[in-house]
Steps between C-alpha positions, in 0.01 A plus 500: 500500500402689778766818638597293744613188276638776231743651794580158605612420130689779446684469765587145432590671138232282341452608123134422526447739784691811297264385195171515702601809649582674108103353457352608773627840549660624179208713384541670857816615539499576127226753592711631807758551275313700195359689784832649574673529232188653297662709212840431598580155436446291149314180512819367489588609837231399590537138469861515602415649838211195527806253441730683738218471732509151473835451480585711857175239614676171402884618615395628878167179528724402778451815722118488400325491865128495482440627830651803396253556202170500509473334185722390183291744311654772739817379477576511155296823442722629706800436332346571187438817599878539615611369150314802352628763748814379435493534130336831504794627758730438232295669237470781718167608435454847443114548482271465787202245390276473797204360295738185469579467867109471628456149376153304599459109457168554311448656154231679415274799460471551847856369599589800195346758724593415850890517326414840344384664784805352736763625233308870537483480888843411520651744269264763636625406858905507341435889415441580812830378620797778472657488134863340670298230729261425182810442289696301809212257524426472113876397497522257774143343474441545105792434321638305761862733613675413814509798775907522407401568128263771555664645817796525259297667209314671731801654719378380803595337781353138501330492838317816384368312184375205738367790730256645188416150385357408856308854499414458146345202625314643811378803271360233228355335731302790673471663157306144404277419799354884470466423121326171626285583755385825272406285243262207711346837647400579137473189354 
């Protein structure tokens, strides 16, 4: 079955469709899953996420729109990847694990590298943000806090959190091109 026929049969809550879909894409999202949860999750939570994955899949098939997705493959990545936020928010991850956020498609020596120097550029270019906006945006784009949680840690107000996320973000971003265009001119 093609996406197109698997969408169409999940929608129509065909059992077929939900057991080409476990075939097709279970090593995937599986993969999405480890990926986040790296040293905080057991195999076993794991799989359960995989089956909640499929689960939240099957129970809202009806709402699936294709020309909203670019692809099935999207799609339940996607939600895979919100399964996993949503178990590490209630975990409440302490530790900040960057190495496990970079994630490439390809594994290898080279795909190794590439991963090791983006984990060193980008926590090079989070020390160079101020110690309160490098712990605001650890919070809210690490381990996954909502601006009321850490504006309530944080004693602040939360349109002043939202105000040092968006220049967090401007500062990365600057902080990264220069980091970028100094490295072609080298390289």
């Amino acid at each position: 079955m093609n996406e197109m026929e698997l969408a169409a049969g999940l929608k129509h809550h065909d059992p077929e469709a939900l057991a080409a879909l476990i075939e097709t894409y279970s090593g995937y999202i599986g993969q999405i899953i480890h990926n986040l949860l790296c040293t905080f999750g057991r195999p076993e939570d794991v799989e359960e996420l995989i089956a909640d994955t499929y689960l939240a899949v099957w129970n809202h098939a009806d709402r699936l729109d294709m020309a909203c997705y670019s692809s099935l493959k999207g799609y339940i990545g996607a939600v895979a990847r919100n399964k996993a936020k949503d178990f590490l928010k209630k975990k409440r991850v302490a530790t900040l694990r960057l190495e496990d956020d970079l994630m490439l498609a390809a594994d290898g020596p080279e795909t190794r590298m590439i991963q090791k120097e983006q984990r060193a550029l980008v926590r090079a270019t989070l020390e160079q943000l101020g110690t309160e906006d490098r712990e605001i945006f650890i919070a809210y784009y690490y381990h996954y806090q909502k601006i009321e949680e850490i504006s309530r840690r944080m004693k602040m107000n939360p349109e002043t959190v939202k105000s040092r996320l968006a220049r967090g973000r401007k500062r990365l971003k600057k902080i990264l091109e220069r980091e970028t265009m100094f490295g072609e001119v080298l390289g």
